[in-house]
N, C-alpha and C positions, 0 to 999 in steps of 0.2 A: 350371328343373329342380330338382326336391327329392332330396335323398338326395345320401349321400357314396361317387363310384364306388374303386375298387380302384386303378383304372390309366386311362389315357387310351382303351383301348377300351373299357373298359366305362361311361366316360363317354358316349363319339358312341353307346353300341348304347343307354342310358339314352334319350338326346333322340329327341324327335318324328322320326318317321319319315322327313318331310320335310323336316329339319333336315340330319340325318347324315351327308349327300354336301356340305353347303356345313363344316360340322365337317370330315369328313374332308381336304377341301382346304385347310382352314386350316394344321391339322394338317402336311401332306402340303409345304407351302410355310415353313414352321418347320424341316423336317426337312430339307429342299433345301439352307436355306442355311446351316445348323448343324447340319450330320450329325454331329457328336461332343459335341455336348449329352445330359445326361440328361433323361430322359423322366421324369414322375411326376404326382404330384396334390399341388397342396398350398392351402390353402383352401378346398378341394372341388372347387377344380376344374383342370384340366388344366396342368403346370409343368413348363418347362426353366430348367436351369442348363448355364452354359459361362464358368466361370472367375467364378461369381457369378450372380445370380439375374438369367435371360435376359427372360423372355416367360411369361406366362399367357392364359390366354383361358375363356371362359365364355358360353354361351349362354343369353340373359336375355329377357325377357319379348318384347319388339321390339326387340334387337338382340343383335350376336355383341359381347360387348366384347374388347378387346385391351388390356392391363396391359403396359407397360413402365415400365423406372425411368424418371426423371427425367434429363437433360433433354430427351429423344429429343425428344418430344411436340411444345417448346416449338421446338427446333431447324428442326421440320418445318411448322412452323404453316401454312404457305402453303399446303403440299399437303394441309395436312387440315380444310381452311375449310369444307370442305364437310359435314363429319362434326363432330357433337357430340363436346369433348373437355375433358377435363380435364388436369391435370400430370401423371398416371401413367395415365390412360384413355383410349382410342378408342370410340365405338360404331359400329358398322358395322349399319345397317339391314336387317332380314330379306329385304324384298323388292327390296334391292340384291345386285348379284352385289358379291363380294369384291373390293379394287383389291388382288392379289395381287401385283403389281409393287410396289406400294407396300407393302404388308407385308414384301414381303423385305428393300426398302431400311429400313426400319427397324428389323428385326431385325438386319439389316448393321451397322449405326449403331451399336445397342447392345453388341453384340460386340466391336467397334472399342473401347467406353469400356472395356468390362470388360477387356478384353487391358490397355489401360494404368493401368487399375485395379490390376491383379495386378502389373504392371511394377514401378509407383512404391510397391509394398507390399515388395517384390522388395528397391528401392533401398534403404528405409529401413530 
């Protein structure tokens, strides 16, 4: 996708038509499990924060990628052998459905760090 949207819906109503409903369940499963995260853009493309930077996501040529910090990725490797990844990257192929179970557990995961991220920022 070219161009920098405003906000996270004018991002999904930018992408391909028949992209928009697997974005908006991204989206929609983000928000399930961190309902009190900010919503916004940053990069260009779609960003939450909760107690630090959550989750990004971006729709790419042949894949939806998913952006977490570090270690998530590394912690989960088993479950995402199957998926092309890096230390802060997911790609999730277009003409696969979403493992949307699996995206929550690691939007879980990273929220977990960040909570005692803020904690031991808290202590010191």
């Amino acid at each position: 996708m070219k161009g920098s949207a405003k906000d996270v819906d004018e991002y999904i109503a930018n992408a391909p038509a028949e992209m928009q409903d697997k974005l908006r369940q991204l989206r929609a499963a983000i928000k399930q499990v961190a309902p009190k995260a900010l919503e916004g853009t940053s990069y260009k493309m779609p960003y939450y924060d909760y107690k630090g930077r959550l989750v990004w996501f971006a729709l790419l040529k042949s894949n939806i990628g998913l952006y977490l910090r570090p270690p998530v990725i590394e912690r989960h490797k088993n479950e995402l052998a199957k998926y092309r990844t890096t230390k802060s990257a997911i790609n999730f192929p277009l003409d696969q459905e979403l493992p949307v179970l699996l995206i929550k557990k690691l939007i879980k995961a990273r929220m977990k760090m960040n909570e005692a991220e803020e904690d031991d920022e808290k202590i010191a």
